[in-house]
C-alpha positions in Angstrom: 89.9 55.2 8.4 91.0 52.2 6.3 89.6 48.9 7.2 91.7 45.8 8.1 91.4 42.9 5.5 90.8 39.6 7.3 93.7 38.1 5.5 97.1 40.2 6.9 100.6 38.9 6.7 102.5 39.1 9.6 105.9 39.8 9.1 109.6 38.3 10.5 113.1 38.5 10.1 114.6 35.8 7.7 118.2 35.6 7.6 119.2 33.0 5.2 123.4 32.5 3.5 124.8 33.8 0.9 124.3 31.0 -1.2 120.7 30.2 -0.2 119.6 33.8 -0.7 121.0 33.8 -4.6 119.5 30.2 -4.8 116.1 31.9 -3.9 116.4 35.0 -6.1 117.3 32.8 -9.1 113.9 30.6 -8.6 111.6 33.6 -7.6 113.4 35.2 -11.0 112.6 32.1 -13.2 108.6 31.7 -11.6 108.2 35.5 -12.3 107.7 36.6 -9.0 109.4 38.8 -6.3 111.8 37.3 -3.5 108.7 37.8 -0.8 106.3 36.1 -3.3 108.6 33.0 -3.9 109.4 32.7 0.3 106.0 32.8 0.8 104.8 30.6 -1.8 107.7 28.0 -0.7 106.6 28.3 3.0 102.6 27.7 1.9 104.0 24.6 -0.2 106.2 23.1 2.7 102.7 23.2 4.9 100.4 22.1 2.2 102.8 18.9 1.6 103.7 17.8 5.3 99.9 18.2 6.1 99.9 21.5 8.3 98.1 23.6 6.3 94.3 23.1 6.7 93.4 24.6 3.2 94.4 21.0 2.5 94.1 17.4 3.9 94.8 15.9 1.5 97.0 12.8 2.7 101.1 12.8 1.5 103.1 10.1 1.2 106.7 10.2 1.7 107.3 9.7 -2.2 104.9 12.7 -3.1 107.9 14.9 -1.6 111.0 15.6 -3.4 113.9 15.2 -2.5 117.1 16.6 -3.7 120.6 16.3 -2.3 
């Protein structure tokens, strides 16, 4: 009987445009990683710089983010 890691994804439906979805496979493609690896790793970022992650409190200040529009 296989044995449950203590670290399991939990999984959800994404549903993201056209546009953004080709946007996504064009980073994950440059970074060398799969579509899955890049959401996640994007997701984990987001946390980690708005302070909701708790693998790091490190303090962010508004300018530390980037911006792009």
């Amino acid at each position: 009987m296989p044995t449950k890691t203590k670290q399991s994804t939990k999984g959800f439906l994404l549903r993201l445009d056209p546009s953004a979805m080709e946007e996504v496979e064009r980073w994950a493609a440059a970074e060398f990683r799969s579509v899955n690896g890049q959401l996640q790793w994007i997701v984990n970022d987001a946390l980690r710089r708005y302070r909701r992650s708790k693998k790091d409190d490190t303090p962010v200040s508004p300018s530390d983010s980037e911006t792009t529009e």
